[in-house]
N, CA, C and O atoms as a Tinker XYZ file with bonds, in Angstrom:
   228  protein
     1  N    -17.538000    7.192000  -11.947000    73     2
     2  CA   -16.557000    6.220000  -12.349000    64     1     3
     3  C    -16.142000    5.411000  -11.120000    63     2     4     5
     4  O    -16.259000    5.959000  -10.023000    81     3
     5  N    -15.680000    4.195000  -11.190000    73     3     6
     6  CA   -15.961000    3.078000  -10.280000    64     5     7
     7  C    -14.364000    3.015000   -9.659000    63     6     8     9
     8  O    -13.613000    2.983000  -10.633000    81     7
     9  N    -13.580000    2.985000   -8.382000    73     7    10
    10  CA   -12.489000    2.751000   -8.566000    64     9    11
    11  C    -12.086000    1.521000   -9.053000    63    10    12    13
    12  O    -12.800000    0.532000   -9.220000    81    11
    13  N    -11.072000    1.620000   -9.241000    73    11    14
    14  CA    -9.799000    0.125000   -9.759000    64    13    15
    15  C     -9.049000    0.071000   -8.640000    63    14    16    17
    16  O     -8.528000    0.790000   -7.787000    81    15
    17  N     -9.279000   -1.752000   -9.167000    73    15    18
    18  CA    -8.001000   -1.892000   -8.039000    64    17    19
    19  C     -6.551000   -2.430000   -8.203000    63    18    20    21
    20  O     -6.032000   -3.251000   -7.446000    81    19
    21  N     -5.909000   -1.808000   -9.396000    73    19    22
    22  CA    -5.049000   -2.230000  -10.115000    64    21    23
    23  C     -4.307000   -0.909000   -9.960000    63    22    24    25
    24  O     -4.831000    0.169000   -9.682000    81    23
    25  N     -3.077000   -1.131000  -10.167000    73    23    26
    26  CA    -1.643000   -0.457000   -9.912000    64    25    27
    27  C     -0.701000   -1.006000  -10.404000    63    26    28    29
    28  O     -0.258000   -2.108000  -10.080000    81    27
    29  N     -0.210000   -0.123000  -11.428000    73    27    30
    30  CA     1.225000   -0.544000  -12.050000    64    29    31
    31  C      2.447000   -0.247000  -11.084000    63    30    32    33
    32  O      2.550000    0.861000  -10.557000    81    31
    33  N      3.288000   -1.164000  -10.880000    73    31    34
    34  CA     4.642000   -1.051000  -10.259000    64    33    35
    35  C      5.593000   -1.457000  -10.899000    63    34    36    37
    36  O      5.477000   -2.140000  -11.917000    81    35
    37  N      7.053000   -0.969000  -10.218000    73    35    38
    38  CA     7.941000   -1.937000  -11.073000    64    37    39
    39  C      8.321000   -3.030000  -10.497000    63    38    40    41
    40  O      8.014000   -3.319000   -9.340000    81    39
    41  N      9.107000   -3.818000  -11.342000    73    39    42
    42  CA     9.836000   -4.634000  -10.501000    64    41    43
    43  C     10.164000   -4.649000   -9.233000    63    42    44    45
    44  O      9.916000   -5.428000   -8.313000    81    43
    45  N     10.940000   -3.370000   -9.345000    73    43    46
    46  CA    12.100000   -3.463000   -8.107000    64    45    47
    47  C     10.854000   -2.872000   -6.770000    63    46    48    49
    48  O     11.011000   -3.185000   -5.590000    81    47
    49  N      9.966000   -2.216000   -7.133000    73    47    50
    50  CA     8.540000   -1.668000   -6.509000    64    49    51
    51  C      8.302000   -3.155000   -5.884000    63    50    52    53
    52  O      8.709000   -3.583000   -4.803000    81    51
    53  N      7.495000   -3.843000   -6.912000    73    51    54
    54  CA     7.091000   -5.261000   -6.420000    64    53    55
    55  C      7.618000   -6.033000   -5.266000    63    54    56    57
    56  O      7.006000   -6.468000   -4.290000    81    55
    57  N      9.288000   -6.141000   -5.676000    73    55    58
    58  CA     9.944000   -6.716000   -4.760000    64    57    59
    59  C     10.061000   -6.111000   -3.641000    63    58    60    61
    60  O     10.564000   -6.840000   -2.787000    81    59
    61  N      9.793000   -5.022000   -3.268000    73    59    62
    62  CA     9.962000   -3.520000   -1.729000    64    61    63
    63  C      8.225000   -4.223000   -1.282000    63    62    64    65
    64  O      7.829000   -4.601000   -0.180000    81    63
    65  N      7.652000   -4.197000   -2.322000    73    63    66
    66  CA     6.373000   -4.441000   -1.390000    64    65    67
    67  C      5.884000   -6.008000   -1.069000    63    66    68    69
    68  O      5.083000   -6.389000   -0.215000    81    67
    69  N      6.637000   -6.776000   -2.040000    73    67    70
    70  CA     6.854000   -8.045000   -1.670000    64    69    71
    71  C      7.445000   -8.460000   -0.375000    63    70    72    73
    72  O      6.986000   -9.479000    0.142000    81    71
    73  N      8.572000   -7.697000    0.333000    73    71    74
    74  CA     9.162000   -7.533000    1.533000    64    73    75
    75  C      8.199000   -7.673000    2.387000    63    74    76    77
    76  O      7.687000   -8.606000    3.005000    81    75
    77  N      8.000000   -6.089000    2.255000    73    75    78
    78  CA     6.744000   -5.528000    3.551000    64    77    79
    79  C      5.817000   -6.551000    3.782000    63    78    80    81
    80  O      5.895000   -6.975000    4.935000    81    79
    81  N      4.836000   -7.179000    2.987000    73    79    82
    82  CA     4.130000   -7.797000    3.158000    64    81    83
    83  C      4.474000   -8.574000    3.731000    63    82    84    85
    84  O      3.975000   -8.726000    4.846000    81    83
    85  N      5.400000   -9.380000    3.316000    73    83    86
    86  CA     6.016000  -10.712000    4.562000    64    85    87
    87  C      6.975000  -10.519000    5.931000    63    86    88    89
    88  O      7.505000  -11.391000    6.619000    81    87
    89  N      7.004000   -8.937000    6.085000    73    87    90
    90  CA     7.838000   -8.821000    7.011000    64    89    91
    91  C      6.376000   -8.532000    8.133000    63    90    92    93
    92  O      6.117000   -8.973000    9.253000    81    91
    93  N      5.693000   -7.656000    7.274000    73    91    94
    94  CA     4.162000   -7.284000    8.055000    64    93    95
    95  C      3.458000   -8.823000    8.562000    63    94    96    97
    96  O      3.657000   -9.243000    9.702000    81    95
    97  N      2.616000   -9.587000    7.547000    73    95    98
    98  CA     2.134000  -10.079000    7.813000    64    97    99
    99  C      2.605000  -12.108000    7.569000    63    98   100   101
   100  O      1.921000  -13.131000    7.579000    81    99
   101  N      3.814000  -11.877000    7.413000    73    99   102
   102  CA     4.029000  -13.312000    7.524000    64   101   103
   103  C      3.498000  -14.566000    6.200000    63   102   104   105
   104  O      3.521000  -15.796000    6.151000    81   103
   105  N      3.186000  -13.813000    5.546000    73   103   106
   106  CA     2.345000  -14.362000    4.298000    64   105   107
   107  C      2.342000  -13.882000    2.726000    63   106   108   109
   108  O      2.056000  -12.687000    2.640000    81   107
   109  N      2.530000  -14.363000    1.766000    73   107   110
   110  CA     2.279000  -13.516000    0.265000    64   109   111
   111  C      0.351000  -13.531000    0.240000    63   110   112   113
   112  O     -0.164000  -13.545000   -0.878000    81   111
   113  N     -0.205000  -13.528000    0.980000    73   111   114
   114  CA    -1.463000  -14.329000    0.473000    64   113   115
   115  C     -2.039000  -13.074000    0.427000    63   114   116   117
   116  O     -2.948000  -13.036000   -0.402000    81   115
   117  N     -1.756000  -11.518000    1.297000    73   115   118
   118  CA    -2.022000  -10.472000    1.461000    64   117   119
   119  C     -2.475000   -9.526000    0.633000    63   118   120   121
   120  O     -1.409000   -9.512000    0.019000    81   119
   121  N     -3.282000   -8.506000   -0.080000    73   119   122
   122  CA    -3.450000   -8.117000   -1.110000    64   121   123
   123  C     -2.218000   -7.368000   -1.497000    63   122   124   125
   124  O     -1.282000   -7.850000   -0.860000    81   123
   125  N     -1.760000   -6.253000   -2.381000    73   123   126
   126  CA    -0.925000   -5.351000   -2.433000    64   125   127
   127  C     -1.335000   -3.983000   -1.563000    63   126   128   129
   128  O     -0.807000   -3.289000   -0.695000    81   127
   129  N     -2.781000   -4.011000   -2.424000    73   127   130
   130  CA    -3.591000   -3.060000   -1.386000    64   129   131
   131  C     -3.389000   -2.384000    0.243000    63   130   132   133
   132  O     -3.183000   -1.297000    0.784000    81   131
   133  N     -3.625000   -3.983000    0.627000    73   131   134
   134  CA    -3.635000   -3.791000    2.267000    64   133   135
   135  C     -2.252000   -3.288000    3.003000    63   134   136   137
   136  O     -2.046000   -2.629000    4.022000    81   135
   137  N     -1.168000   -4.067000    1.757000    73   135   138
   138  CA     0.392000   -3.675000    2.856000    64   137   139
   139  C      0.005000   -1.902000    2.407000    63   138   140   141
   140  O     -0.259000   -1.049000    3.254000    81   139
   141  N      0.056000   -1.643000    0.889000    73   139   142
   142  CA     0.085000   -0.251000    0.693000    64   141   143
   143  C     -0.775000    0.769000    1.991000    63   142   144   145
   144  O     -0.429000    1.898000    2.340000    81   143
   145  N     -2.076000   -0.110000    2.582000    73   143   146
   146  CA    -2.922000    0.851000    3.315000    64   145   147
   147  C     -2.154000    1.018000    4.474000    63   146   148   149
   148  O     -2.097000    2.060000    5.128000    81   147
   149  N     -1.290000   -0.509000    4.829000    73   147   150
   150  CA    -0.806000   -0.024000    6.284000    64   149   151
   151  C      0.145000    0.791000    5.982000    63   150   152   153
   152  O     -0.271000    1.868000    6.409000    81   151
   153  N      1.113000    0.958000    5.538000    73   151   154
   154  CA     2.441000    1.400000    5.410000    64   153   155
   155  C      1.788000    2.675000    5.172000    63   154   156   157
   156  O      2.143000    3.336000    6.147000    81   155
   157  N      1.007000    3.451000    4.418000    73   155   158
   158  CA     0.683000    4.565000    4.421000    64   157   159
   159  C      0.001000    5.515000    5.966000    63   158   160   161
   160  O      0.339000    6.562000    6.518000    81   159
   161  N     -1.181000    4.400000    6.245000    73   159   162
   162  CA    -1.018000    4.682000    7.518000    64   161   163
   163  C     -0.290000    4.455000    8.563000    63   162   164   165
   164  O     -0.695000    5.019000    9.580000    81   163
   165  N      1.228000    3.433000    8.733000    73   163   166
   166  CA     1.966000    3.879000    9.929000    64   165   167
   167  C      2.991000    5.373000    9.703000    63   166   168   169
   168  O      3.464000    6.153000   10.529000    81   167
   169  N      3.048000    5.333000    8.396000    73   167   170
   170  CA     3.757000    6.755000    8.039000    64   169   171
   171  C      3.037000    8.088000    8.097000    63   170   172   173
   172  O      3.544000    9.158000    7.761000    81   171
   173  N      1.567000    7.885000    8.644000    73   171   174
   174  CA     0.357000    9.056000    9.078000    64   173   175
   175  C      0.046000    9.836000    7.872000    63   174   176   177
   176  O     -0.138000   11.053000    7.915000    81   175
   177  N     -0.021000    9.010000    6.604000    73   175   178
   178  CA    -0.441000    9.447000    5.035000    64   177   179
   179  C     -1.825000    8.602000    4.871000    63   178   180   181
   180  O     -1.824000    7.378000    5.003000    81   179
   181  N     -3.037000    9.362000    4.566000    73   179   182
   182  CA    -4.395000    9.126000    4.060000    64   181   183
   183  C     -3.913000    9.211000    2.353000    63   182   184   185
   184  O     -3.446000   10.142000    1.696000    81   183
   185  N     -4.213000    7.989000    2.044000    73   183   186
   186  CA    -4.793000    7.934000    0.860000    64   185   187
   187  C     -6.228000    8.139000    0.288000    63   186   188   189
   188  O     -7.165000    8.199000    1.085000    81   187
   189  N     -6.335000    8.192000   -0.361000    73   187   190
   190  CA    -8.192000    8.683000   -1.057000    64   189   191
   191  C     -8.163000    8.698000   -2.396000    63   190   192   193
   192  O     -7.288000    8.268000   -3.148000    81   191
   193  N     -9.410000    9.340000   -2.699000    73   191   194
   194  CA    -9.521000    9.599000   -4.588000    64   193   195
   195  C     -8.966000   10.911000   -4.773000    63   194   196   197
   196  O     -8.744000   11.373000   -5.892000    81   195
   197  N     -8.618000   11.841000   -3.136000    73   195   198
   198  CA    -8.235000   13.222000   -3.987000    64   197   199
   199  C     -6.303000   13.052000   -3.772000    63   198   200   201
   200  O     -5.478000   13.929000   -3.515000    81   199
   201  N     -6.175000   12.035000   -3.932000    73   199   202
   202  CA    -4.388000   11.564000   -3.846000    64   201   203
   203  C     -3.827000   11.560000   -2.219000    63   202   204   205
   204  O     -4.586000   11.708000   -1.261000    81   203
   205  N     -2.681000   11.407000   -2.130000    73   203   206
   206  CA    -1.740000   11.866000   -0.728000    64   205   207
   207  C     -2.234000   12.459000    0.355000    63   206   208   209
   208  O     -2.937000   13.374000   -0.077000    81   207
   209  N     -2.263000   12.457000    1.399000    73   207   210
   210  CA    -2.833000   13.702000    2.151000    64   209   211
   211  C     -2.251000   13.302000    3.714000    63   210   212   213
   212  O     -2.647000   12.296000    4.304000    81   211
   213  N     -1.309000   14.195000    4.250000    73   211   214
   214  CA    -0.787000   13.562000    5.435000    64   213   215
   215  C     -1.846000   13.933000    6.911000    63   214   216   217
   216  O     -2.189000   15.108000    7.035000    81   215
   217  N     -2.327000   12.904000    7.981000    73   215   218
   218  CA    -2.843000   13.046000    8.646000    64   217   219
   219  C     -2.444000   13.325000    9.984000    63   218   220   221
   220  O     -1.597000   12.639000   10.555000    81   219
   221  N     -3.103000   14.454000   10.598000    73   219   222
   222  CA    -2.456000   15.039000   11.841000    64   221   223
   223  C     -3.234000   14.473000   12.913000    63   222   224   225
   224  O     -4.446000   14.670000   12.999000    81   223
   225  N     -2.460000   13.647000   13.886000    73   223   226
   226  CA    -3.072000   13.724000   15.081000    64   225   227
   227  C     -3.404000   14.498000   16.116000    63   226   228
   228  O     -4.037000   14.027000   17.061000    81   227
């Protein structure tokens, strides 16, 4: 099975990651994706297909 790249949020979700993105990168043009990848990785959390997974340096 193929991933998706779709994610339901809410509103008030939208608008938190609507932030980030423009606080990150200065732009809406950004995927949702990408703020989600950074923010997971400056908080030292791997995402994947097997869910959450916090990464140790």
């Amino acid at each position: 099975m193929g991933r998706t790249n779709h994610i339901r949020v809410s509103d008030a979700e939208k608008e938190e990651l609507n932030k980030a993105r423009m606080s990150l990168y200065g732009t809406d043009e950004v995927p949702f994706g990408a703020v989600i990848d950074r923010l997971c990785r400056e908080a030292g959390v791997s995402v994947d297909n097997d869910g959450p997974q916090m990464v140790r340096a």
